[in-house]
DORO-668767 format. One record per residue (C-alpha): x, y, z; residue number from 1. Coordinates in nm, 3 decimals, always signed. Layout:
<nodes>
px: X	py: Y	pz: Z	num: NUM
...
</nodes>
This chain:
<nodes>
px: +0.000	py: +0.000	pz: +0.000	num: 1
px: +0.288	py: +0.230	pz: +0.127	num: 2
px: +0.493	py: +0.182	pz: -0.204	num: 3
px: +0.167	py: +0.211	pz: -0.434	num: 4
px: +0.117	py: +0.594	pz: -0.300	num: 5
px: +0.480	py: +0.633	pz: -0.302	num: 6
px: +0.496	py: +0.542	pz: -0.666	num: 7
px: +0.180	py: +0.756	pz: -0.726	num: 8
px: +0.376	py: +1.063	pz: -0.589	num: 9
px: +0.677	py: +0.955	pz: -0.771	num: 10
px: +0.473	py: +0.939	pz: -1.107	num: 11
px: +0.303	py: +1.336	pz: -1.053	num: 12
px: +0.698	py: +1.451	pz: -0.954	num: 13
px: +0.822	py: +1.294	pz: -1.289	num: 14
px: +0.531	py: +1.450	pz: -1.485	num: 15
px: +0.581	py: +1.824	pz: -1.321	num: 16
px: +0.926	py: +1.804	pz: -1.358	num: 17
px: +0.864	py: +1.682	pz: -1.731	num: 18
px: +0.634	py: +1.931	pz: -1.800	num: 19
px: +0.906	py: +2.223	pz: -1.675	num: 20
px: +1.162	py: +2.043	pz: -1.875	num: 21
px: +0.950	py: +2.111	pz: -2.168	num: 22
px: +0.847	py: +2.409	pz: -2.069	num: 23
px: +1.235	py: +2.565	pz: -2.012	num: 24
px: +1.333	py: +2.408	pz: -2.377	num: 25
px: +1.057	py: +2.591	pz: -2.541	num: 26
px: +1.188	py: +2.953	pz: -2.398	num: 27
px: +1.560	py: +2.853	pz: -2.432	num: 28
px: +1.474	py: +2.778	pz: -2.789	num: 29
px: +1.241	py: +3.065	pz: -2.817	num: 30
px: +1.461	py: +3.286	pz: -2.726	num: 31
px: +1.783	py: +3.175	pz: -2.968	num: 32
px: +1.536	py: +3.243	pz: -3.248	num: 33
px: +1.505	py: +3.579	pz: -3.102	num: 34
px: +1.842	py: +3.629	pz: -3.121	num: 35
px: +1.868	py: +3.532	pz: -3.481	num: 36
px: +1.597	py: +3.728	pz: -3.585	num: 37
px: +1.748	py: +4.045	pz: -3.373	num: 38
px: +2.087	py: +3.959	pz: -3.583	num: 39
px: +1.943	py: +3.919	pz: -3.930	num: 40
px: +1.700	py: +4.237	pz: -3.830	num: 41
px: +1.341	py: +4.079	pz: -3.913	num: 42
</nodes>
């Protein structure tokens, strides 16, 4: 029972941090195609 709700908890921690993972790879790459488009002056 114990390791059931631990491995529940474990599952929603690995899907937040997921999520953020995603979520921090968007804006890094959102922001290098900023950059480009600042250098080649869209």
């Amino acid at each position: 029972m114990i390791i059931c709700i631990r491995y529940e908890i474990y599952k929603k921690i690995n899907e937040v941090s997921f999520l953020f993972l995603v979520l921090e790879s968007e804006i890094i790459v959102g922001g290098l195609l900023e950059m480009k488009r600042a250098k080649i002056g869209y």
